[in-house]
N, CA, C and O atoms as a Maestro MAE file, in Angstrom:
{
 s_m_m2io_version
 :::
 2.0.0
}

f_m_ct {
 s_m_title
 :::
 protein
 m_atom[248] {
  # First column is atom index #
  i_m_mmod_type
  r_m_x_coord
  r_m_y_coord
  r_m_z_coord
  i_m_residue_number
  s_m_chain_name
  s_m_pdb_residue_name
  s_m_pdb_atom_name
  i_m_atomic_number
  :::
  1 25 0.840 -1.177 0.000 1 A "UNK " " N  " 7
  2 3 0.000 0.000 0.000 1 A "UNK " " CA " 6
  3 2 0.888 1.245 0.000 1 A "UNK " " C  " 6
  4 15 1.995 1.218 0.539 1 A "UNK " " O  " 8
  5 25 0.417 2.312 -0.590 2 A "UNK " " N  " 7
  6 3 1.652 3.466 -1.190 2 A "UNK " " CA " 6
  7 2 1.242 4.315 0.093 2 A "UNK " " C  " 6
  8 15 0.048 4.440 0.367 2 A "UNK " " O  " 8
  9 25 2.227 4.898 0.874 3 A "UNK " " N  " 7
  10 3 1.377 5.926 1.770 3 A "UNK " " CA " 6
  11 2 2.149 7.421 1.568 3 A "UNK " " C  " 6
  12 15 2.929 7.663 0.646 3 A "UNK " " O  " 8
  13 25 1.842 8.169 2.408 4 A "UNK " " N  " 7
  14 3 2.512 9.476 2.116 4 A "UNK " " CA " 6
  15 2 2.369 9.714 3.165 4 A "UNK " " C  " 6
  16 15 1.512 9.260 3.923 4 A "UNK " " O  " 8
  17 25 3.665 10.909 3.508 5 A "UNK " " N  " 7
  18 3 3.860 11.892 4.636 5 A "UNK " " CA " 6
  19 2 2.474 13.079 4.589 5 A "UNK " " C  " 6
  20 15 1.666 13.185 3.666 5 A "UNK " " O  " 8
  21 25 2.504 13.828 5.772 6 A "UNK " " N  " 7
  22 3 1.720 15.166 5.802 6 A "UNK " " CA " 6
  23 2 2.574 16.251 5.141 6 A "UNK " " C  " 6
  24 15 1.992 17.247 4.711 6 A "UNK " " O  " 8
  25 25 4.062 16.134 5.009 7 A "UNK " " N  " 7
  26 3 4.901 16.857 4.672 7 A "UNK " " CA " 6
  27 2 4.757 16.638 2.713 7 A "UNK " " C  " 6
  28 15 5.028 17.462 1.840 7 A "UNK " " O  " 8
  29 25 4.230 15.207 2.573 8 A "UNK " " N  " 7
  30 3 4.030 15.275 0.740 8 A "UNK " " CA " 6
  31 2 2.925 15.614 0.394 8 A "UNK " " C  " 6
  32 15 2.744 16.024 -0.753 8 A "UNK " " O  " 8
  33 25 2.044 15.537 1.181 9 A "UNK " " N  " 7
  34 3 0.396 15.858 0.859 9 A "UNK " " CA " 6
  35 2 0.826 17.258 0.985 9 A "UNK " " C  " 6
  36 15 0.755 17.897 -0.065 9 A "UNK " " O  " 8
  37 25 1.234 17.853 1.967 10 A "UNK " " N  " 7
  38 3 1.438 19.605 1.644 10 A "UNK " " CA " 6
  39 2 2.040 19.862 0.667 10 A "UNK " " C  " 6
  40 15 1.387 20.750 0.118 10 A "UNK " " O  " 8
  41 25 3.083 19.594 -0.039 11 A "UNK " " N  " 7
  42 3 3.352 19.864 -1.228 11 A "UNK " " CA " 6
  43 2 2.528 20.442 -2.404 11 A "UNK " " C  " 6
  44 15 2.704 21.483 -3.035 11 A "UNK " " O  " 8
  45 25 1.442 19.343 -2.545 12 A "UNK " " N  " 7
  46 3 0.472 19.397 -3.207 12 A "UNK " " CA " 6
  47 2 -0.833 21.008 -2.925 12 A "UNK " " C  " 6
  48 15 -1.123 22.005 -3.587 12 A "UNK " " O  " 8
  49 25 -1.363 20.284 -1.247 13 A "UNK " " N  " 7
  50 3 -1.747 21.431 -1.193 13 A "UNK " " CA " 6
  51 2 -1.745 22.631 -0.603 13 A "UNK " " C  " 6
  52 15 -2.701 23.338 -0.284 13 A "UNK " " O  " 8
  53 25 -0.146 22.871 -0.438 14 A "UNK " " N  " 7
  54 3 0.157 24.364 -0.449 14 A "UNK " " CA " 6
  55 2 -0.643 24.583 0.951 14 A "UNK " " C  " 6
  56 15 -1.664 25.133 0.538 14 A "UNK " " O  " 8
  57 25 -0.755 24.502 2.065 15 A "UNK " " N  " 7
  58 3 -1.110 24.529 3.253 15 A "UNK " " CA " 6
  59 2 -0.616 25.252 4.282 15 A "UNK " " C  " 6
  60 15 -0.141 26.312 3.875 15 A "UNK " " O  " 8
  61 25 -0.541 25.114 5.388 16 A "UNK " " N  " 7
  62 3 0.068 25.297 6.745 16 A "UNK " " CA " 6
  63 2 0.175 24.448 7.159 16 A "UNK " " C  " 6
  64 15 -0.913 23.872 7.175 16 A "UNK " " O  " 8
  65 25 1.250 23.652 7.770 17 A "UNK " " N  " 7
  66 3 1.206 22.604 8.979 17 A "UNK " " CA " 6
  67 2 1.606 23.118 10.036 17 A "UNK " " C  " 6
  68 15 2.493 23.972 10.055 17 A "UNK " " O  " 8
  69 25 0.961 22.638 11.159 18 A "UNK " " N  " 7
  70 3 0.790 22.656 12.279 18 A "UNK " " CA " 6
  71 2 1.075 21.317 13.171 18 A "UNK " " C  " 6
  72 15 0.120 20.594 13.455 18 A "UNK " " O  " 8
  73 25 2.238 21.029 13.560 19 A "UNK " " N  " 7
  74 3 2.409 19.731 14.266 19 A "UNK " " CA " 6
  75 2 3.449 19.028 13.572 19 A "UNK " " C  " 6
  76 15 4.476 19.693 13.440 19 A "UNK " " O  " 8
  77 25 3.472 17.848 13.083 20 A "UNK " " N  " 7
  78 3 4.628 16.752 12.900 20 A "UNK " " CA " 6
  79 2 4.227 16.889 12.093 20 A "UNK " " C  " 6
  80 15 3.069 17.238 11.868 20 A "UNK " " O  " 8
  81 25 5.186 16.621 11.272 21 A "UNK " " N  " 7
  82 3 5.489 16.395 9.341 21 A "UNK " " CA " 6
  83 2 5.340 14.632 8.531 21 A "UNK " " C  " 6
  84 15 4.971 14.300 7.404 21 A "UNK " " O  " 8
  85 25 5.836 13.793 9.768 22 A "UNK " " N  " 7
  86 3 6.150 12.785 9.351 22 A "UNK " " CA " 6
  87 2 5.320 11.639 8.773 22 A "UNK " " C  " 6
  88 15 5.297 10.989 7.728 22 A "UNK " " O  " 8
  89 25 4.598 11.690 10.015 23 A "UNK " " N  " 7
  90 3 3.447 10.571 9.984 23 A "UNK " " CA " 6
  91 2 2.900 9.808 8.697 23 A "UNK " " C  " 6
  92 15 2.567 10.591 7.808 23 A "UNK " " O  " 8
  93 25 2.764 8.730 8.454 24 A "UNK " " N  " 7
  94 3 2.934 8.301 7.215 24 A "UNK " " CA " 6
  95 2 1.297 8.303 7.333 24 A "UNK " " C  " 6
  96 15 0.739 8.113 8.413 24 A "UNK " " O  " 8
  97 25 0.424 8.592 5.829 25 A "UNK " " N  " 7
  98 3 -1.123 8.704 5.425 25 A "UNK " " CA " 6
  99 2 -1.116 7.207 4.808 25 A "UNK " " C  " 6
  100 15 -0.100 6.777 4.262 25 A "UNK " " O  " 8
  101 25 -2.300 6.430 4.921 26 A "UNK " " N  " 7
  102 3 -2.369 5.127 4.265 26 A "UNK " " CA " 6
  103 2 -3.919 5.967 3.449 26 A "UNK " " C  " 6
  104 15 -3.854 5.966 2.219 26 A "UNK " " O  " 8
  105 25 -4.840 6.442 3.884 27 A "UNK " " N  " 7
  106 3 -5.821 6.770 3.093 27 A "UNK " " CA " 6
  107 2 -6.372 7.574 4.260 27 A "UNK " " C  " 6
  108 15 -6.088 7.681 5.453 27 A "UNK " " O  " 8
  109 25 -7.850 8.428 2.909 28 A "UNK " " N  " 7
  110 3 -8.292 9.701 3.833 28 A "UNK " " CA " 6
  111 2 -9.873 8.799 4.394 28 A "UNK " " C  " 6
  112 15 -10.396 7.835 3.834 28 A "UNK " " O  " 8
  113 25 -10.311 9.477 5.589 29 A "UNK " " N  " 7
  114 3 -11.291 8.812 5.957 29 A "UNK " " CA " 6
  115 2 -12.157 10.101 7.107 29 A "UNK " " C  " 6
  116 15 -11.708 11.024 7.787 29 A "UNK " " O  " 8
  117 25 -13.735 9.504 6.838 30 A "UNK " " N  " 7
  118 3 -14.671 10.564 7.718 30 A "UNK " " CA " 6
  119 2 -14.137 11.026 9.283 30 A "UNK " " C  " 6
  120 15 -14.031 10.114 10.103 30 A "UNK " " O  " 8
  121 25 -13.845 12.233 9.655 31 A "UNK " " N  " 7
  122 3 -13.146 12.277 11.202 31 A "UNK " " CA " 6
  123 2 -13.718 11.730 12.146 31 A "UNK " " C  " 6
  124 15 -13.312 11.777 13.308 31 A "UNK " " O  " 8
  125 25 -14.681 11.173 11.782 32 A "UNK " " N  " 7
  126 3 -15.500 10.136 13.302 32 A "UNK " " CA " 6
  127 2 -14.908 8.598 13.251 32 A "UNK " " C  " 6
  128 15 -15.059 7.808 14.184 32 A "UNK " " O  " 8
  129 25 -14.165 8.265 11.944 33 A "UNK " " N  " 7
  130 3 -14.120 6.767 11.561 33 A "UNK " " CA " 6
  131 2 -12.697 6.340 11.155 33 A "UNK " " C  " 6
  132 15 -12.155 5.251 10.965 33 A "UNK " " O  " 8
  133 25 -12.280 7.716 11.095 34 A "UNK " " N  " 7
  134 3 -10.578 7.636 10.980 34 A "UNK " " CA " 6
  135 2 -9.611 7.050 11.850 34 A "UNK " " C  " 6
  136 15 -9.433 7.514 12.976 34 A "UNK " " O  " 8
  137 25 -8.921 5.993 11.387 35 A "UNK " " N  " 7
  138 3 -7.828 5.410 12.375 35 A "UNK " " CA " 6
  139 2 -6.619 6.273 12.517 35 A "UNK " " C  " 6
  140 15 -6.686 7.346 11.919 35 A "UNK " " O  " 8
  141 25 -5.281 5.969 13.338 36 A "UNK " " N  " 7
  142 3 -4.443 6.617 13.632 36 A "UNK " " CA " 6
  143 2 -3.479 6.740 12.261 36 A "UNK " " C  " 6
  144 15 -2.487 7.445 12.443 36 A "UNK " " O  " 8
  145 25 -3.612 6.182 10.962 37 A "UNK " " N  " 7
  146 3 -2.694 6.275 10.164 37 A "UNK " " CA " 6
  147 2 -3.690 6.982 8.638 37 A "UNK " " C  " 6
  148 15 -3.203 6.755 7.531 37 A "UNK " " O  " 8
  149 25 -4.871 7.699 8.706 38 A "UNK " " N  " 7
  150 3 -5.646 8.220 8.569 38 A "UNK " " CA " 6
  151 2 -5.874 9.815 8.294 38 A "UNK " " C  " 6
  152 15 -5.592 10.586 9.211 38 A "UNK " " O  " 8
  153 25 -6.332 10.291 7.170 39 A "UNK " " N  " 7
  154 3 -6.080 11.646 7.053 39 A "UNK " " CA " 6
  155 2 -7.700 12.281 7.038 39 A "UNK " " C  " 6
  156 15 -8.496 11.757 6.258 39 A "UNK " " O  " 8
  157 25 -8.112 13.298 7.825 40 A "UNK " " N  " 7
  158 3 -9.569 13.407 7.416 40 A "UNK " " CA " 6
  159 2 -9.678 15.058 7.103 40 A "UNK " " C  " 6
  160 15 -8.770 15.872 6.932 40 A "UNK " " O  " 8
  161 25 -10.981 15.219 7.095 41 A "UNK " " N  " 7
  162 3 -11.162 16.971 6.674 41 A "UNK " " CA " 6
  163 2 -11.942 17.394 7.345 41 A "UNK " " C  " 6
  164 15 -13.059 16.878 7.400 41 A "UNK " " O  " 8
  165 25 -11.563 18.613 8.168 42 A "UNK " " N  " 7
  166 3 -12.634 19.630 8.880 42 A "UNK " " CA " 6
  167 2 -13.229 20.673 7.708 42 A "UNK " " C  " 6
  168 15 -12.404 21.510 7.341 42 A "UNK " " O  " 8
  169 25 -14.376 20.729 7.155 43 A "UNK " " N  " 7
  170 3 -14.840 21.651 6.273 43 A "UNK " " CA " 6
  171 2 -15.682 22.512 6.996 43 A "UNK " " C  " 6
  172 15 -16.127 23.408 6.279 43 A "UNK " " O  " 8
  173 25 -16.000 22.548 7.988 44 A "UNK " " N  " 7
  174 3 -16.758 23.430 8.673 44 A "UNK " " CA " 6
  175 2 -16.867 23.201 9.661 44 A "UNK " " C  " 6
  176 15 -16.910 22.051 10.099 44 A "UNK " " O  " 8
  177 25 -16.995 24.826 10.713 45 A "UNK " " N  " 7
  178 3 -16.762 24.820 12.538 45 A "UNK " " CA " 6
  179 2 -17.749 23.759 12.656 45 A "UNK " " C  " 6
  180 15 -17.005 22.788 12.793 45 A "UNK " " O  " 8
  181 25 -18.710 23.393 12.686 46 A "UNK " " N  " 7
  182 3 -19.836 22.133 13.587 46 A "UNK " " CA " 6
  183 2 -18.896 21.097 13.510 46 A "UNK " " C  " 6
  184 15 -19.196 20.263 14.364 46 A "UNK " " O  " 8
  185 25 -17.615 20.664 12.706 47 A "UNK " " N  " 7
  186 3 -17.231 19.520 13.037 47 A "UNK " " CA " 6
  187 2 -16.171 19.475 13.948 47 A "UNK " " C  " 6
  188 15 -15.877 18.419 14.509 47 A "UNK " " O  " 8
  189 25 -15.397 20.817 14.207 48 A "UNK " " N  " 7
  190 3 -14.111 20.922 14.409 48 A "UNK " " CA " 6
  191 2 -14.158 20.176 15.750 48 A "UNK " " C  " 6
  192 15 -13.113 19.684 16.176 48 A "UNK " " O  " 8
  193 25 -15.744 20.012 16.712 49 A "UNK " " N  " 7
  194 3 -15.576 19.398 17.991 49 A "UNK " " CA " 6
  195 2 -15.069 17.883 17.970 49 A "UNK " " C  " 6
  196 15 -14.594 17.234 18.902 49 A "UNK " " O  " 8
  197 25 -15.275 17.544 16.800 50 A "UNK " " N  " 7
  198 3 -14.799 15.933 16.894 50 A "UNK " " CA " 6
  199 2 -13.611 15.794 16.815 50 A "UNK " " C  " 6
  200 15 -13.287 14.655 17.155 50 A "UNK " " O  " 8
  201 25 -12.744 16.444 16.510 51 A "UNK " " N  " 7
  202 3 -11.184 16.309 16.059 51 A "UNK " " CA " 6
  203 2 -10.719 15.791 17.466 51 A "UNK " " C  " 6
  204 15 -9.775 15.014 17.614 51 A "UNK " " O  " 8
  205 25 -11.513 16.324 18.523 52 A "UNK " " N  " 7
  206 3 -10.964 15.884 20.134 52 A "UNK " " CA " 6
  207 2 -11.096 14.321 19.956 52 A "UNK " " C  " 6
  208 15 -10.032 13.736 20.162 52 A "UNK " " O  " 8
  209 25 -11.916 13.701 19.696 53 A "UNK " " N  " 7
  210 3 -12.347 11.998 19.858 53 A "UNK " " CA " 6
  211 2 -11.800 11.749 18.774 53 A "UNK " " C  " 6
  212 15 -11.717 10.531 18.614 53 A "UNK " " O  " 8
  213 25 -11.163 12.631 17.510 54 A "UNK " " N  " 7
  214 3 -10.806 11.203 16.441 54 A "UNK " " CA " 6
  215 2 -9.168 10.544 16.732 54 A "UNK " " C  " 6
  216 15 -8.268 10.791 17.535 54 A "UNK " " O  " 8
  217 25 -9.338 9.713 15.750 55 A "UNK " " N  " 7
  218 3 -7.712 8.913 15.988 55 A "UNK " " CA " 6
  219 2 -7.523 9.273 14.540 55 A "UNK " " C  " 6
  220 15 -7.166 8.312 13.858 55 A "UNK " " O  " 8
  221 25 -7.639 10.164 14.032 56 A "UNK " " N  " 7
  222 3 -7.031 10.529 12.613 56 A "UNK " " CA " 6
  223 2 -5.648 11.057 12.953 56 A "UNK " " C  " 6
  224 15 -5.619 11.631 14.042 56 A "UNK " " O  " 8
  225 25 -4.447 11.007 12.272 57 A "UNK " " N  " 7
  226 3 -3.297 11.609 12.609 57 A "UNK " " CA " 6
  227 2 -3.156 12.668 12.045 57 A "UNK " " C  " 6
  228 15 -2.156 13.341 12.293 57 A "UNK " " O  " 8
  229 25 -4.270 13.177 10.986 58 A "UNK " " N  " 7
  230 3 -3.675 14.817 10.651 58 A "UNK " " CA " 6
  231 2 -5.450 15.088 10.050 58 A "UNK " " C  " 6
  232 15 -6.248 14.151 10.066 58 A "UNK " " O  " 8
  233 25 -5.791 16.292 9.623 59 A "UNK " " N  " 7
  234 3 -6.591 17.160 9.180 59 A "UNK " " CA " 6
  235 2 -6.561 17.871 8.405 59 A "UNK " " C  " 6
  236 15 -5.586 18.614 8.515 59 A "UNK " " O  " 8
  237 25 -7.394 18.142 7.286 60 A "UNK " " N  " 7
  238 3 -7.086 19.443 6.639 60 A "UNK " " CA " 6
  239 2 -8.415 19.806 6.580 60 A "UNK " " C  " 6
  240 15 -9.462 19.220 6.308 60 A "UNK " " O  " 8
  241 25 -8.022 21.205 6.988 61 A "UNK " " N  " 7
  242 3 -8.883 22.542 7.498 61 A "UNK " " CA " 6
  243 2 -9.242 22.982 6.397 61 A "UNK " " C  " 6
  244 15 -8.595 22.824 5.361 61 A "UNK " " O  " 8
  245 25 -10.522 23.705 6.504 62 A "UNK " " N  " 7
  246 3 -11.013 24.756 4.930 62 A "UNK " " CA " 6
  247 2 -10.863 25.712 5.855 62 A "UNK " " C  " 6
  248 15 -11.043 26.893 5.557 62 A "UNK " " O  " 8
  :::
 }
 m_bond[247] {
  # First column is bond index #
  i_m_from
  i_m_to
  i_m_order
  :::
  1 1 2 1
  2 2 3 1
  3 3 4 2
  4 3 5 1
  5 5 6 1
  6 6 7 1
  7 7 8 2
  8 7 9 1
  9 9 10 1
  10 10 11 1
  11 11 12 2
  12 11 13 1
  13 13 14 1
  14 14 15 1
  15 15 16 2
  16 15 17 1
  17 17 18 1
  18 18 19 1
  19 19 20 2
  20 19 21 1
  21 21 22 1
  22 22 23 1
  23 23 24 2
  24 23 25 1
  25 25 26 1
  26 26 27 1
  27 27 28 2
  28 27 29 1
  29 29 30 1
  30 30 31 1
  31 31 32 2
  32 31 33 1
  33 33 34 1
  34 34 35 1
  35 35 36 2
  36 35 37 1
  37 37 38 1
  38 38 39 1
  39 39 40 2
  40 39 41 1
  41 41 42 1
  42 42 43 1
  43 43 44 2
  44 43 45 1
  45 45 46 1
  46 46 47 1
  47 47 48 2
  48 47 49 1
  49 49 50 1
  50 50 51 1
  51 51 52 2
  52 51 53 1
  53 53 54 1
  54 54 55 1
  55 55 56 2
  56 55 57 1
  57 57 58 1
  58 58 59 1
  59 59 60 2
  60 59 61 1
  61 61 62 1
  62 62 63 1
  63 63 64 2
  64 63 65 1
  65 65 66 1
  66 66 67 1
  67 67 68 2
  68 67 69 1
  69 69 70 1
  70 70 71 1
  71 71 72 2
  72 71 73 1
  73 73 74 1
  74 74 75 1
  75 75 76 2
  76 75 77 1
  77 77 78 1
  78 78 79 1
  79 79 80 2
  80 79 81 1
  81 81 82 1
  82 82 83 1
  83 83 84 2
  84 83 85 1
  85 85 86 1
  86 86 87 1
  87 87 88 2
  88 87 89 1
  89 89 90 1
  90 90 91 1
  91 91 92 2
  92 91 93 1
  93 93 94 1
  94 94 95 1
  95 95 96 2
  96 95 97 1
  97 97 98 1
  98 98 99 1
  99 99 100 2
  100 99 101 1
  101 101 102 1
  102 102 103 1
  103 103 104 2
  104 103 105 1
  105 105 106 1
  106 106 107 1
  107 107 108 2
  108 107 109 1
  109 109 110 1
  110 110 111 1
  111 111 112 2
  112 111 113 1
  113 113 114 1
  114 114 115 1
  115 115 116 2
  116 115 117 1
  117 117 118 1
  118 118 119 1
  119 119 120 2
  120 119 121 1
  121 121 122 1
  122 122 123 1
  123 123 124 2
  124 123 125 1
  125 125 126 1
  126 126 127 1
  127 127 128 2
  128 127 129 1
  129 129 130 1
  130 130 131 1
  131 131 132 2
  132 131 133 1
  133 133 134 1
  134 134 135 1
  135 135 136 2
  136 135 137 1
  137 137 138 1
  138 138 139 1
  139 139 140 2
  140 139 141 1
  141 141 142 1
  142 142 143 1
  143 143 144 2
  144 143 145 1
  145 145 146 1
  146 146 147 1
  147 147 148 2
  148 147 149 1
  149 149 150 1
  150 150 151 1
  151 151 152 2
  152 151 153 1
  153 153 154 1
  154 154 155 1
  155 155 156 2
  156 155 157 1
  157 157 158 1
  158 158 159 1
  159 159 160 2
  160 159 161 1
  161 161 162 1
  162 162 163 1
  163 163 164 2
  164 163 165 1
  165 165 166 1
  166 166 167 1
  167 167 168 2
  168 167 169 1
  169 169 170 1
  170 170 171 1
  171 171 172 2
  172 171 173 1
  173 173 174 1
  174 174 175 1
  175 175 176 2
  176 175 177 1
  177 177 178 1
  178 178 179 1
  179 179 180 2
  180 179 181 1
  181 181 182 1
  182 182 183 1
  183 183 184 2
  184 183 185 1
  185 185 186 1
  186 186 187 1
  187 187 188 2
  188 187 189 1
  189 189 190 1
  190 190 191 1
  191 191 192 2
  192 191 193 1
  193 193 194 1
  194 194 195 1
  195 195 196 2
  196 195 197 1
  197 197 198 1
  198 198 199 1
  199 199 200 2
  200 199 201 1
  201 201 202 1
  202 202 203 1
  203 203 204 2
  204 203 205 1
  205 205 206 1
  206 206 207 1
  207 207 208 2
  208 207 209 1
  209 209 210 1
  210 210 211 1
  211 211 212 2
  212 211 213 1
  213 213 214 1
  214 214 215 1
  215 215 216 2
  216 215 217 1
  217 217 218 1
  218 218 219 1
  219 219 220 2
  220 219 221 1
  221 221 222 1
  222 222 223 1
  223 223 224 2
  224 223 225 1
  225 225 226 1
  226 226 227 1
  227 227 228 2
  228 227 229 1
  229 229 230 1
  230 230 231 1
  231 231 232 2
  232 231 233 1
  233 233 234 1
  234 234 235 1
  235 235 236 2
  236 235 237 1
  237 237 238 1
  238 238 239 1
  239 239 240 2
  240 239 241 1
  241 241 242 1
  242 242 243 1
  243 243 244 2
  244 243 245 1
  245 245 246 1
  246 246 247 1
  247 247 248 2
  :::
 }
}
């Protein structure tokens, strides 16, 4: 399975990171259902409360 850093996914999209670079992404997944090797998306404040309970290892913010 091909994975990627948070540091190669920024590449792409030109971002901010905030936190560790390293963490390897295996695939993106809903922030309620995301495991620890897991990338998900906050698109709007009503979700940002879950980011506390997920096991996603990174986020990308709108």
């Amino acid at each position: 399975m091909k994975t990627y850093s948070i540091a190669e996914i920024n590449e792409v999209l030109q971002g901010v990171i905030v936190g560790e670079t390293t963490k390897k992404i295996t695939a993106p997944e809903q922030l309620d259902l995301a495991k620890e090797t897991e990338i998900s998306f906050i698109g709007h404040k009503k979700y940002e409360k879950l980011w506390a309970t997920s096991n996603a290892c990174a986020a990308m913010c709108k």
